[in-house]
Structures are given as structure tokens and as C-alpha cells.
MOPAC internal coordinates of N, CA, C and O (Angstrom, degrees):
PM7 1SCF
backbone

  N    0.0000 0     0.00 0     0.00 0    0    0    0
  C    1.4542 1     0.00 0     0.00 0    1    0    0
  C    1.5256 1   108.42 1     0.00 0    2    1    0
  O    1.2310 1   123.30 1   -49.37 1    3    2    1
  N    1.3665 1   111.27 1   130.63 1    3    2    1
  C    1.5121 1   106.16 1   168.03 1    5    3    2
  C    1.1459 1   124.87 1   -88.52 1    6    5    3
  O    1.2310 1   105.15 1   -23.15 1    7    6    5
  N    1.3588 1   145.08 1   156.85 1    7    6    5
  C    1.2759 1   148.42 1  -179.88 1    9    7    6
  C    1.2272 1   130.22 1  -132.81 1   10    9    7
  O    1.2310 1   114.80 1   -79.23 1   11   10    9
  N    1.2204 1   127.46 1   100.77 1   11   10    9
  C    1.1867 1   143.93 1   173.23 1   13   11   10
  C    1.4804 1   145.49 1   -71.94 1   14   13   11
  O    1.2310 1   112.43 1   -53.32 1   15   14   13
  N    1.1048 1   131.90 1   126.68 1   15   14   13
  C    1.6836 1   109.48 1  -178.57 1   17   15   14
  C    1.6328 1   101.50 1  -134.00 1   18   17   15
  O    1.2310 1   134.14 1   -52.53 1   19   18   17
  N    1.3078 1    90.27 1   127.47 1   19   18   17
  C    1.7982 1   128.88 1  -171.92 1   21   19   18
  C    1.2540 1   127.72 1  -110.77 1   22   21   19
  O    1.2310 1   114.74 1   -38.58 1   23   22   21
  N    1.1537 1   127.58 1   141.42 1   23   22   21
  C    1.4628 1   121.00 1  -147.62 1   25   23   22
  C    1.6237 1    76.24 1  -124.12 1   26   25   23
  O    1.2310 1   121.52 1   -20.56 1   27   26   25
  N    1.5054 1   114.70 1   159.44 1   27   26   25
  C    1.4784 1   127.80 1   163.50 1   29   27   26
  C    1.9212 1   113.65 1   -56.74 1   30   29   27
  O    1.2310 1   126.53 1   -70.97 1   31   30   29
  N    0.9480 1   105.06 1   109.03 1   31   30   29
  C    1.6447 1   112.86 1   172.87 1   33   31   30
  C    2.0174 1    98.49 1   125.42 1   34   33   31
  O    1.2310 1   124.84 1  -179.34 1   35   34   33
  N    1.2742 1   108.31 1     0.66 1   35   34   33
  C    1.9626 1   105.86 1  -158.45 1   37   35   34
  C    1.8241 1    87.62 1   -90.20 1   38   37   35
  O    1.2310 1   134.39 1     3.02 1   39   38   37
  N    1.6693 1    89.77 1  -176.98 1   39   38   37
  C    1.8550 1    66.28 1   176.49 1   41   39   38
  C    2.2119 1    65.26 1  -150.52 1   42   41   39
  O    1.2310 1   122.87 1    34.40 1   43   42   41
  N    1.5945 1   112.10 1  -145.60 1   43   42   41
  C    1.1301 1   122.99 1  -162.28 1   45   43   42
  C    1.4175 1    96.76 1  -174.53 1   46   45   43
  O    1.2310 1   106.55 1   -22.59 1   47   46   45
  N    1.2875 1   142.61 1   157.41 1   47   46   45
  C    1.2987 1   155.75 1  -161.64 1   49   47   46
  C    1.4563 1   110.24 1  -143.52 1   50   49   47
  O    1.2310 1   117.99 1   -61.13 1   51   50   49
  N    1.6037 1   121.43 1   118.87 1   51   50   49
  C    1.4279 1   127.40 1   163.51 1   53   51   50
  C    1.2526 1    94.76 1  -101.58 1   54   53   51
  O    1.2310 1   119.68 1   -51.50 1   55   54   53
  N    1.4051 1   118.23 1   128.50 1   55   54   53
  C    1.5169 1   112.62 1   162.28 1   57   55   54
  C    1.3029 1   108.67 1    77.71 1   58   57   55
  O    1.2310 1   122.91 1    23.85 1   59   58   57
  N    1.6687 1   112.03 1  -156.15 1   59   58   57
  C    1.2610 1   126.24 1   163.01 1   61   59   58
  C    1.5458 1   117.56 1  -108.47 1   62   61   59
  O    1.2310 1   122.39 1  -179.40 1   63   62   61
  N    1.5346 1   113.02 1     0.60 1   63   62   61
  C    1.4252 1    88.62 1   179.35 1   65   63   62
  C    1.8548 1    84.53 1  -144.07 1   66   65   63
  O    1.2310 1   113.48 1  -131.66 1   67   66   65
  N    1.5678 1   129.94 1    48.34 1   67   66   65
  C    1.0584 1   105.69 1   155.50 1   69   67   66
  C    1.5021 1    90.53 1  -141.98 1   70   69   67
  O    1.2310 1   125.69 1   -30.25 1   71   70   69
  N    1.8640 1   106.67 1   149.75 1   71   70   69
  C    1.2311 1   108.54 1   171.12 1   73   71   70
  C    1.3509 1   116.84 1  -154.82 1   74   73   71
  O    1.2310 1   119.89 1   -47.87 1   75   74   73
  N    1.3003 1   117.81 1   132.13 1   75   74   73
  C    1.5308 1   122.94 1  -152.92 1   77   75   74
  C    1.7287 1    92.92 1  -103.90 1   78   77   75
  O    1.2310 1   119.25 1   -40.14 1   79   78   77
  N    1.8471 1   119.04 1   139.86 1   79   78   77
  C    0.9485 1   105.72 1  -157.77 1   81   79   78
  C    2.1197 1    85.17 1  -140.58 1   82   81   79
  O    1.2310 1   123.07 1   -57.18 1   83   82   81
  N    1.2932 1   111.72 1   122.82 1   83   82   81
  C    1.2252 1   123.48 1   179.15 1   85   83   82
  C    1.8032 1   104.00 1   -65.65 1   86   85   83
  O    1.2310 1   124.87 1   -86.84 1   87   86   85
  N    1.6057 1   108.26 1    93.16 1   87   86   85
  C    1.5719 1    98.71 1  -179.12 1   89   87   86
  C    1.5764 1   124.43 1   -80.73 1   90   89   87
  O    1.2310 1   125.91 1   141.34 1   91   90   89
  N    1.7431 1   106.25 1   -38.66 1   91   90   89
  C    1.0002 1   103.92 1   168.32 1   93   91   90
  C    1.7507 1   107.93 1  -132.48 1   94   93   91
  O    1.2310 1   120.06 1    -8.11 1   95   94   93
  N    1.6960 1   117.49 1   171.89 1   95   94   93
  C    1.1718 1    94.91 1   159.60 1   97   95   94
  C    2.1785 1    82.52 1  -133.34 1   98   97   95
  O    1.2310 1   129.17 1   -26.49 1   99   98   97
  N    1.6199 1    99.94 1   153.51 1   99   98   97
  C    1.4889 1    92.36 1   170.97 1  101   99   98
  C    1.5405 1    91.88 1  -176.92 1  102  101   99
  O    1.2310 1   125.68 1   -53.27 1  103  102  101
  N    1.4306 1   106.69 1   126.73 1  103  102  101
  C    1.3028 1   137.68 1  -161.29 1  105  103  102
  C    1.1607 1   114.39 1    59.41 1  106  105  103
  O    1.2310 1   112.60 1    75.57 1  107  106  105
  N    1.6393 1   131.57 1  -104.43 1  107  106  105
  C    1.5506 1   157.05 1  -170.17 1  109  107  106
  C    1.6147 1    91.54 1  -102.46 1  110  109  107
  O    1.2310 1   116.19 1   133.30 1  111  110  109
  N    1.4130 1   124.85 1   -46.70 1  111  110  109
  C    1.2417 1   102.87 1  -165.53 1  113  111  110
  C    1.7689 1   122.23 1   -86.81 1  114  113  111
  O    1.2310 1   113.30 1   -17.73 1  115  114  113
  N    1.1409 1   130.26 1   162.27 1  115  114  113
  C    1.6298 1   140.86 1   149.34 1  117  115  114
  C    1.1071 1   114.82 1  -106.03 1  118  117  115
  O    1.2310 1   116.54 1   -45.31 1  119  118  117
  N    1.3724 1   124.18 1   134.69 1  119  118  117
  C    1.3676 1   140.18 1  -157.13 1  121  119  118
  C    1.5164 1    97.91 1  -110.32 1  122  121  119
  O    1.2310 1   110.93 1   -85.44 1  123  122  121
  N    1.4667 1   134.66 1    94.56 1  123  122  121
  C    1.2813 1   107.42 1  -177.32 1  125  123  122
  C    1.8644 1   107.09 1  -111.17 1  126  125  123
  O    1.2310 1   131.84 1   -22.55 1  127  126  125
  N    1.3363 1    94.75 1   157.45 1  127  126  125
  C    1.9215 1    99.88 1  -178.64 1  129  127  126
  C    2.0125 1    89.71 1  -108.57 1  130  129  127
  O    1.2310 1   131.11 1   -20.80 1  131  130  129
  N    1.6006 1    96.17 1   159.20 1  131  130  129
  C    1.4323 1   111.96 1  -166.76 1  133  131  130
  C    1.4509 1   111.21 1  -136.96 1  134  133  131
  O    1.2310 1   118.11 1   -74.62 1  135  134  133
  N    1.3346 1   121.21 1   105.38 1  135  134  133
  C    1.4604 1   111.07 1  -163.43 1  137  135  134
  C    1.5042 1    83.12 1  -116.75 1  138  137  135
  O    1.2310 1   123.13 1   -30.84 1  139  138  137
  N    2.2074 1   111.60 1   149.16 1  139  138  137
  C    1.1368 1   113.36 1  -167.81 1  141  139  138
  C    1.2631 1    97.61 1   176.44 1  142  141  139
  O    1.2310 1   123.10 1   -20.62 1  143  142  141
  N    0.8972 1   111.66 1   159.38 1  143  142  141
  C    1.9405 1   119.74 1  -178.54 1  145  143  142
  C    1.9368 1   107.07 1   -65.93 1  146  145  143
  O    1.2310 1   116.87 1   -54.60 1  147  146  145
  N    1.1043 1   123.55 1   125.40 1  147  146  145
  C    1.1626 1   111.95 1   140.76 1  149  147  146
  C    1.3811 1   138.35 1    25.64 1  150  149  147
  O    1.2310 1   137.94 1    92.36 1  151  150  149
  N    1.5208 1    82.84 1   -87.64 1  151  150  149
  C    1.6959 1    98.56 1  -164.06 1  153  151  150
  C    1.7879 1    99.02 1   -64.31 1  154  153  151
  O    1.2310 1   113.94 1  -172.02 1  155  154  153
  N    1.2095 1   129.08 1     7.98 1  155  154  153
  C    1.7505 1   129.47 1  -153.16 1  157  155  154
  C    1.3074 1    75.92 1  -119.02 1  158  157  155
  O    1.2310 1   125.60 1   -51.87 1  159  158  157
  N    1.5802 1   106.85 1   128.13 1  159  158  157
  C    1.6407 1   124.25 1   152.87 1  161  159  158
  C    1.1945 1   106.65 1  -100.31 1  162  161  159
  O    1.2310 1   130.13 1   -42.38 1  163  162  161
  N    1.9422 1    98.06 1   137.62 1  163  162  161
  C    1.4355 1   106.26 1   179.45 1  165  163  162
  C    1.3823 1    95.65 1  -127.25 1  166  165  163
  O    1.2310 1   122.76 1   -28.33 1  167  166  165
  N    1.1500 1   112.32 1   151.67 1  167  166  165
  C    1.6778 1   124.15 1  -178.78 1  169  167  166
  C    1.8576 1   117.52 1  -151.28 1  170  169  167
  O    1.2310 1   124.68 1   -46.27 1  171  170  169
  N    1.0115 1   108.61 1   133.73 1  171  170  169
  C    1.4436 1   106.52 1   167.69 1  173  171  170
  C    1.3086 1   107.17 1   -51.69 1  174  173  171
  O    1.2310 1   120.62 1   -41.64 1  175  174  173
  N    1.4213 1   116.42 1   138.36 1  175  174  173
  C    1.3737 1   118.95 1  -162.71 1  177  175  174
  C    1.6290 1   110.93 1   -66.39 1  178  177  175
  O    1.2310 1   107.68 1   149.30 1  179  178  177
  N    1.5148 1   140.59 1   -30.70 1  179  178  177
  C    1.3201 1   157.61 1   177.90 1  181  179  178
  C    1.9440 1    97.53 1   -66.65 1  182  181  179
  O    1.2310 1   131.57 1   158.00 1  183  182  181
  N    1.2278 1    95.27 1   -22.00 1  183  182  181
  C    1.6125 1    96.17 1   177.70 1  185  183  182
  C    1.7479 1    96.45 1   -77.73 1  186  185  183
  O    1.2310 1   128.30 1   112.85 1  187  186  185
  N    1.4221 1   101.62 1   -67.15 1  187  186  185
  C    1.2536 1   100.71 1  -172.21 1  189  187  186
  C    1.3030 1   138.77 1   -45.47 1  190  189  187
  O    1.2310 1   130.79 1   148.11 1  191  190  189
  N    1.3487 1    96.78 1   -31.89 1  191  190  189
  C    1.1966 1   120.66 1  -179.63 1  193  191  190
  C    1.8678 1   116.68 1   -63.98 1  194  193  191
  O    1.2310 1   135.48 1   134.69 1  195  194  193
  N    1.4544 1    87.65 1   -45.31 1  195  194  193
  C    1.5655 1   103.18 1   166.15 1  197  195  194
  C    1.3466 1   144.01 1   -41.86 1  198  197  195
  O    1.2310 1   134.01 1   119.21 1  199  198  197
  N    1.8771 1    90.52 1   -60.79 1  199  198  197
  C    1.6372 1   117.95 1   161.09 1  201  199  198
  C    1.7442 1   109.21 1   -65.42 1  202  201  199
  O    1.2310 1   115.83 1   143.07 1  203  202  201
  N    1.5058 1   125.51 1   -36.93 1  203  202  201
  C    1.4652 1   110.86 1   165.43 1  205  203  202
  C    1.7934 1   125.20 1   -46.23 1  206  205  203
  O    1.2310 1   129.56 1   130.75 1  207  206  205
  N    1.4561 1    99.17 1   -49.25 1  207  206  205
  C    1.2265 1   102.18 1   179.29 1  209  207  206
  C    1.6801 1   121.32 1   -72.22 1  210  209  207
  O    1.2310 1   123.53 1   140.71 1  211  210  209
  N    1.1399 1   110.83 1   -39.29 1  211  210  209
  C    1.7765 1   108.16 1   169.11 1  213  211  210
  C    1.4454 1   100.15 1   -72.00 1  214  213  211
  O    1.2310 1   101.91 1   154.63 1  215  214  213
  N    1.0244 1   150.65 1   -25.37 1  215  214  213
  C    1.5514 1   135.31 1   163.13 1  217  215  214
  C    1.8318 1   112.13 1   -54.51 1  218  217  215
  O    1.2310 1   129.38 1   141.59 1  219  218  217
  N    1.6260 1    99.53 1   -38.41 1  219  218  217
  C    1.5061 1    89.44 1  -175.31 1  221  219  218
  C    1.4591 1   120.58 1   -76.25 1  222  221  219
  O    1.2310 1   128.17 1   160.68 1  223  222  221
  N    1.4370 1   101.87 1   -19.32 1  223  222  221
  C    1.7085 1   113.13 1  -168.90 1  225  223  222
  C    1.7301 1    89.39 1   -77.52 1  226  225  223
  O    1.2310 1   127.75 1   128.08 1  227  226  225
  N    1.0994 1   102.68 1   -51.92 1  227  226  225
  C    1.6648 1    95.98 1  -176.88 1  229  227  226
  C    1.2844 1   129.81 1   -60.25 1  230  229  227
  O    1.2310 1   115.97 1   149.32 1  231  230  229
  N    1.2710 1   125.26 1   -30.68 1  231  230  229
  C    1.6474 1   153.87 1   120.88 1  233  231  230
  C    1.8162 1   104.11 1     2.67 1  234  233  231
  O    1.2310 1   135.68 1   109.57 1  235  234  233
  N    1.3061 1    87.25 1   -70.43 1  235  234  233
  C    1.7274 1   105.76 1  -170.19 1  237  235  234
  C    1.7432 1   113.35 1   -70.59 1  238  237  235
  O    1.2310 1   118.27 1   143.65 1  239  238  237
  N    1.4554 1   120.90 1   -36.35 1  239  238  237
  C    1.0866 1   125.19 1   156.99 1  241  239  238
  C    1.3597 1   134.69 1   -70.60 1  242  241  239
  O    1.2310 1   119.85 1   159.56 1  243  242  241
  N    1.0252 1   117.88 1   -20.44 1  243  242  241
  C    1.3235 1   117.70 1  -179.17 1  245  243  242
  C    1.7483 1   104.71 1  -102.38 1  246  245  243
  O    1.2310 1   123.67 1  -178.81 1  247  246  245
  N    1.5359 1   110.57 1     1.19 1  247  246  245
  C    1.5455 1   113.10 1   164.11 1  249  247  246
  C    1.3787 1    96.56 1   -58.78 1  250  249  247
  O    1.2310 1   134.11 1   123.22 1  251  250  249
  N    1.5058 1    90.33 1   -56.78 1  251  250  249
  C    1.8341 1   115.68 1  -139.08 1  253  251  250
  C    1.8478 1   101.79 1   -52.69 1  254  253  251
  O    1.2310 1   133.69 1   120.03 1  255  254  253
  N    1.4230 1    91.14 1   -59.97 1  255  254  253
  C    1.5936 1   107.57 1   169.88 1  257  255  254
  C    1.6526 1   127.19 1   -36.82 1  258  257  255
  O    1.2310 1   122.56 1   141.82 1  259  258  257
  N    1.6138 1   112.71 1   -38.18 1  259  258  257
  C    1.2019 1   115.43 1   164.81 1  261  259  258
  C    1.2650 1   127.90 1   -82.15 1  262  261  259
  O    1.2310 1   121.18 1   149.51 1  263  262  261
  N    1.5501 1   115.35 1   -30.49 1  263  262  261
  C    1.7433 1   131.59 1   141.98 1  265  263  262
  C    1.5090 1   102.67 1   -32.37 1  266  265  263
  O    1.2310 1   106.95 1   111.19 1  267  266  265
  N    1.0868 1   141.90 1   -68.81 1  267  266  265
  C    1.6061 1   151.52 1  -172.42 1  269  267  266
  C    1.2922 1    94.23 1   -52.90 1  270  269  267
  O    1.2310 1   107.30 1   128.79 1  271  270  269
  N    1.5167 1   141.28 1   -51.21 1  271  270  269
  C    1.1614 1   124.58 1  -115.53 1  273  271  270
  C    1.9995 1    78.67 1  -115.66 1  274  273  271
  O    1.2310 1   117.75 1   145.58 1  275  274  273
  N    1.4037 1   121.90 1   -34.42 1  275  274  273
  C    1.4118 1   126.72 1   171.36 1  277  275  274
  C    1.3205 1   117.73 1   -53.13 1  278  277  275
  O    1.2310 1   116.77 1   158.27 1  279  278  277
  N    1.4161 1   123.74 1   -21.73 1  279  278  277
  C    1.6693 1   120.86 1   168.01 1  281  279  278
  C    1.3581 1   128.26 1   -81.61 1  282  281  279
  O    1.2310 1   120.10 1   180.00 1  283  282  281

């Protein structure tokens, strides 16, 4: 993991076309902005994490369903 330390106004570079930019910092939290193409989904990670798992359940049902549907 890399680790960085960013002052309010700094930003950071993925690539060439993504760059994460420290907007605010105030109390516990950092406010960050995310500039990036389009086609790039970004999600709070508890999101992502979320949509992984209903993809797998749905994954698993729609096996099951075609299992059902072969007898």
C-alpha cells in the first residue's frame, strides 16, 4: 500500500486520466473530489462491496434456475 500525505487543495494522479483531489479536510473527515473518464465506476467501497455480493447471489440463482429448467 502506498501512503501519502496531502494537504487541502493537493490532488494525486492514477494514470493519465484519473486524479484524486483532497477538497476539504475538517475534523475526522476528508472530503475528496475524483476526476476520471466516464466509462470508470467509482463507488464508496461498502457500495461496492454491496453490488459484488448481489451480483453473486444473482450469479447463483440464475445457475440454479437453469439447473431447474434442464430436468
Amino acid at each position: 500500500m502506498l501512503v501519502l500525505n496531502r494537504k487541502s487543495g493537493e490532488s494525486i494522479k492514477i494514470g493519465d486520466d484519473i486524479e484524486i483531489k483532497v477538497v476539504s479536510i475538517e475534523g475526522g473527515q476528508v472530503k475528496l473530489g475524483i476526476e476520471a473518464p466516464r466509462h470508470i465506476d467509482i463507488h464508496r467501497k461498502e457500495v461496492y462491496v454491496s453490488i459484488e455480493e448481489e451480483n453473486k447471489e444473482a450469479s447463483t440463482l440464475s445457475k440454479n434456475l437453469l439447473d431447474l429448467l434442464k430436468k
